[in-house]
N, C-alpha and C positions, 0 to 999 in steps of 0.2 A: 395717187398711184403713179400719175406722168413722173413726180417728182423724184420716185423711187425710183423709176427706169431712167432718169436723166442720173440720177449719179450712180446705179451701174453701168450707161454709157460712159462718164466720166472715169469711174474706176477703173474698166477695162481698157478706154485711151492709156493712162495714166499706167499701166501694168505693160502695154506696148513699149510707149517710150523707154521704159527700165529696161525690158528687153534689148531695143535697139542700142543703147546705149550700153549697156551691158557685152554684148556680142562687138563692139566698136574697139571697147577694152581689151575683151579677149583675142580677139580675132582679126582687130586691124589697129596694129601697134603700139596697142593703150590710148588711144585719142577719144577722149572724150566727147560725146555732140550733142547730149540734152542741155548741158549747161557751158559756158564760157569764163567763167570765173580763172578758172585754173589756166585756160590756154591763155584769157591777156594777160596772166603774171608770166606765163611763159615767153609772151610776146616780151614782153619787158626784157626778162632775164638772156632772151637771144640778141636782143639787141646791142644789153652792157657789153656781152662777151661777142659780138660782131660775128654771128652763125648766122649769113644769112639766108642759106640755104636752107634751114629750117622753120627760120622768121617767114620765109614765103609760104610754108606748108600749113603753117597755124595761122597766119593771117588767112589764106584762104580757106578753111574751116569757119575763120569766122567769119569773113564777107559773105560766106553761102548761109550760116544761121541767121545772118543779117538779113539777107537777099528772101527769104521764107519768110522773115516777119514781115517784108514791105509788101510782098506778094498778098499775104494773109489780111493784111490791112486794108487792099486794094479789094479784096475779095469781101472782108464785112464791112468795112465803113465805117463803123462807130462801135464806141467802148461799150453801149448798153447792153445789156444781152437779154435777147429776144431769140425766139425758134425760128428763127431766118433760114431759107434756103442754104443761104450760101455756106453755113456750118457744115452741113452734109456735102455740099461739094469740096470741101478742102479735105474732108475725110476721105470722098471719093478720089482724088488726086492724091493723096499720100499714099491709097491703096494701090493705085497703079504703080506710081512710083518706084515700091516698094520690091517688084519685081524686078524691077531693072538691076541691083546689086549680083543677083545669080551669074550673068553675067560679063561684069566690071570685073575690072583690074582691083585690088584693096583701095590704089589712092585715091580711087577715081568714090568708088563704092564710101569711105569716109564722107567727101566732100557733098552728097548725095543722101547720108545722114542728116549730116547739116540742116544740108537747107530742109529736109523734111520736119525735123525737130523744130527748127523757123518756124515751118507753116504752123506747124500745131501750137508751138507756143504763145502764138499772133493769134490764136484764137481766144477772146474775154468771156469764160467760160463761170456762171457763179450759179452757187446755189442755197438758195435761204438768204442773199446778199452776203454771203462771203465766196469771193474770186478763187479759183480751182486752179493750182497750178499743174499744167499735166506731165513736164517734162523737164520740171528743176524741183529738187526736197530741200534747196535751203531755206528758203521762202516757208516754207511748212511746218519746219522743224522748229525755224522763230515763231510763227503763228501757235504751235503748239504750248513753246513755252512758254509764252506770254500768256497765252490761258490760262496754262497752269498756277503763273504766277500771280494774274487778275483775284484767282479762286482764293489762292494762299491767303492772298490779302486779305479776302474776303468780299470780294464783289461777287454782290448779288444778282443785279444786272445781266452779270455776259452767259448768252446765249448758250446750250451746252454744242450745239451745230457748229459753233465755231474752235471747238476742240476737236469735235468729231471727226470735221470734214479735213483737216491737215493730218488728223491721226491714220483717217484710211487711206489718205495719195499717199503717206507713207509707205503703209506697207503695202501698198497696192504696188508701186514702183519696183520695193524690194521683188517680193512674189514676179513681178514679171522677170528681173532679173534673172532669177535661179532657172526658172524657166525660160526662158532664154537663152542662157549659158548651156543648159543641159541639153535642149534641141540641139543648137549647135553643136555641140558635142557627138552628138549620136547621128546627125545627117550634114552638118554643114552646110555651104549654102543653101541649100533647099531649105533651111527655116526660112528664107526670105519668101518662099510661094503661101506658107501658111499664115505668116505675119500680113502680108496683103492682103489676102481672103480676108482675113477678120478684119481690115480695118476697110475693106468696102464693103461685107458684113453689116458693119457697125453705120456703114454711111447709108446704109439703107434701109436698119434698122430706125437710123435719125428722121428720115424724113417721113416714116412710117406712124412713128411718133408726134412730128409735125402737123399730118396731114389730121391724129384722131385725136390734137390735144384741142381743148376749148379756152386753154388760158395758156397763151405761147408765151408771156413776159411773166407768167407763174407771180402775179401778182395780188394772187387770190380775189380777181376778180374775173368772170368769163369775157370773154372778145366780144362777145353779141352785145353785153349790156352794155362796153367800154364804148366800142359803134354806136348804140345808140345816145352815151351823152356825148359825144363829139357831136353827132346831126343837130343834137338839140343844144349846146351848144354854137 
């Protein structure tokens, strides 16, 4: 059961970020902030043609996603994932965060994306031992087809979890999208008051979860018995 409620925690991260990202597009000049792919080609392309007026608006887009994963790092420590505190606090900080855009200025309000999108994405978030990306679909989309293409072959082996779990950030991202675009649409910045509700919502539904799971590194084995071979170890 934990396991089911950790990946509708994940799904509904995973349906924010599309949102935010989404509303980034529409709403604040097409810039992208789940992912950076496309801004360092941009970075490039400003540089050939010497705009560097704009080179400075996409580099700092990305020092701020950058700046969110160092934070996010600094915050869990290590790549294992374990129900640690500190996941529900970066939740908790993105949800305050999150209200600040109502507001911001757009440019300010983009750079502010960013680094939120950092935080989350600096979270090593897996489930069944395959890693959950929350806030980029390229990573997914490959993971997907290479399932697919494992199966084509014929391996018997791969897990079917690991088709699953990229198949649903998929469309869990999309879904956030539409919805996201469509609030926007119908209230404007005030989707940024609901967006943060749910995502400290979500940070306190985590540690809710934390506090009543008996196996937090979901290793299917309980904490109590791991405790006790460690002593007797």
């Amino acid at each position: 059961m934990d396991k089911k409620k950790l990946l509708l925690w994940m799904c509904i991260l995973t349906m924010l970020a599309g949102s935010v990202n989404a509303i980034s597009i529409l709403g604040y000049g097409g810039t992208t902030v789940s992912h950076l792919t496309g801004l360092v080609s941009k970075m490039a392309i400003n540089i050939t043609e010497g705009d560097f007026k704009e080179l400075w608006d996409v580099v700092r887009i990305i020092l701020l996603f950058f700046l969110g994963a160092v934070v996010s790092g600094i915050i869990t420590g290590e790549r294992a994932f374990y129900l640690h505190k500190r996941y529900g606090v970066i939740i908790l900080i993105i949800g305050v965060l999150m209200i600040i855009p109502y507001f911001l200025e757009p440019r300010y309000s983009v750079l502010l994306f960013a680094f939120t999108m950092g935080l989350q994405n600096g979270m090593v978030v897996s489930f069944k031992g395959v890693v959950v990306r929350m806030t980029h679909m390229s990573g997914n989309i490959t993971d997907l087809g290479v399932y697919i293409g494992y199966k084509i072959r014929g391996n018997k082996n791969e897990n079917y979890v690991t088709g699953i779990i990229p198949l649903v950030a998929i469309l869990s991202f999309t879904m956030g999208g539409v919805i996201g675009v469509a609030l926007f649409v119908a209230i404007g910045n005030a989707v940024f008051f609901i967006t943060s509700a749910i995502y400290i919502i979500l940070g306190i539904f985590y540690f809710i979860l934390r506090y009543k799971s008996t196996d937090k590194d979901f290793n299917g084995i309980p904490d109590e018995l791991e405790q006790n071979e460690e002593i007797t170890e």
